[in-house]
C-alpha positions in Angstrom: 24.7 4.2 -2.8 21.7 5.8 -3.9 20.0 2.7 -5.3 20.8 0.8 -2.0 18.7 3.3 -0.6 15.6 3.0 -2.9 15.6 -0.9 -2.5 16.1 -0.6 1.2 13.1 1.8 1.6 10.7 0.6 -1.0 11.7 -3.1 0.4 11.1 -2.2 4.3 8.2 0.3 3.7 6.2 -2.3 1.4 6.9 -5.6 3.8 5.5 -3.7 6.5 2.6 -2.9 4.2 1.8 -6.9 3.9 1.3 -7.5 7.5 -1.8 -5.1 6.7 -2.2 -6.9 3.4 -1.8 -10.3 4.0 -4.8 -10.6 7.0 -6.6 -8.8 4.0 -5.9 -11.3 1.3 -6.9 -14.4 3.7 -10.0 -12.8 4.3 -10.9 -12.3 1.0 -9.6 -16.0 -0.3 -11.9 -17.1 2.4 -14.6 -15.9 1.0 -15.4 -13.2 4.1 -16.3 -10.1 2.6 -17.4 -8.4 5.9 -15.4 -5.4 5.3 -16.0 -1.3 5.9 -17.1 0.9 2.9 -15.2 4.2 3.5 -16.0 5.2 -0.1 -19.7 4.0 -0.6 -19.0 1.1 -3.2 -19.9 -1.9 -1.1 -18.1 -4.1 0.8 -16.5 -6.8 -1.0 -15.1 -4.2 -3.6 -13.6 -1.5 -0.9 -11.8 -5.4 0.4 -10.8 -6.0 -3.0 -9.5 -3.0 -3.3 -7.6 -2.8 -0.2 -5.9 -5.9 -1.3 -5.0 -4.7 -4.2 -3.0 -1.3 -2.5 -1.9 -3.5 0.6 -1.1 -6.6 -0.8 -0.8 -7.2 -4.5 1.0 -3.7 -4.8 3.6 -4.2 -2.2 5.1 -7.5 -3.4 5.1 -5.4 -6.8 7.4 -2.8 -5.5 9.1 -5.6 -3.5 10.7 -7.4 -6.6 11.0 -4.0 -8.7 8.1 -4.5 -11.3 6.0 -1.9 -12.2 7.5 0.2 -9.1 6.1 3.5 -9.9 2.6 2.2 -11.0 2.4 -0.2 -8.0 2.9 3.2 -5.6 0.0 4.6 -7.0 -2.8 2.2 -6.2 -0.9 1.5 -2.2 -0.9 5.5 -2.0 -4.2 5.6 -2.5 -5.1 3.2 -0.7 -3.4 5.0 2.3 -5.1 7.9 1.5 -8.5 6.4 2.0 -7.5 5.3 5.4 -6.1 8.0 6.4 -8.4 10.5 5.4 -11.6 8.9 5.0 -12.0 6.0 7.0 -9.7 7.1 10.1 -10.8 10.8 9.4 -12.8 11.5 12.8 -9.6 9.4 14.6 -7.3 11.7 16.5 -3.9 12.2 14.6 -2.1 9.1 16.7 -4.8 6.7 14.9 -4.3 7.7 11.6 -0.3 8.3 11.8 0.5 5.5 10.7 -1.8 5.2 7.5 -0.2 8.9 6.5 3.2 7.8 6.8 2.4 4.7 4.2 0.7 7.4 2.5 4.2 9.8 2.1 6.2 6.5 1.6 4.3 5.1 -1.7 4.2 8.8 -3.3 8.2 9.3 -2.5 8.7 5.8 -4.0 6.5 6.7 -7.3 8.6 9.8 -7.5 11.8 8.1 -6.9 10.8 5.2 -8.9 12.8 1.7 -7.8 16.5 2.2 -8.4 18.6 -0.4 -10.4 18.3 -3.2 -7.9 14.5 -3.8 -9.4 13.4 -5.9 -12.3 12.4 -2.1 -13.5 16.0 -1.0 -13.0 15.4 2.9 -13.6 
């Protein structure tokens, strides 16, 4: 029952991460790199990287592979939003970034379950 849990929560938790992700990823294979710099490196590489921890990382932890590593770079990612770029935001605004934020770290704790390519 356990592992029905992981694979239901690191499932739902990283498919809503894509609808964040996804708008991200279009941008970038569009070639629009208008984008904000929370962390001073430019642009195109804060996009990149957002891609990366909303997009690329979520479809990771989706199908199981590399579960705990792919929590790392979308925890991070949520970190920056949440702290960083949302920092002057009252708490309602950056909610929901700290809640992706607790998600990815409890899923690179837990790790995937046995219904993941990973299967620990």
């Amino acid at each position: 029952m356990k592992d029905i849990g992981l694979a239901f929560f690191r499932i739902a938790v990283s498919a809503m991460m894509l609808t964040h992700g996804l708008p991200k990823f279009q941008k970038l294979i569009a070639g629009d790199f208008e984008f904000g710099d929370p962390i001073g490196i430019g642009a195109a590489p804060s996009l990149f990287l957002a891609v990366i921890g909303e997009f690329i990382c979520p479809i990771l932890i989706i199908i199981g592979f590399k579960t705990r590593f792919a929590a790392i770079p979308a925890a991070i990612t949520m970190a920056v939003a949440g702290f960083i770029a949302h920092a002057a935001d009252p708490f309602g605004t950056k909610e929901k970034a700290l809640l992706f934020l607790v998600a990815f770290i409890t899923i690179a704790l837990l790790g995937p379950g046995k219904f993941s390519i990973d299967k620990k």
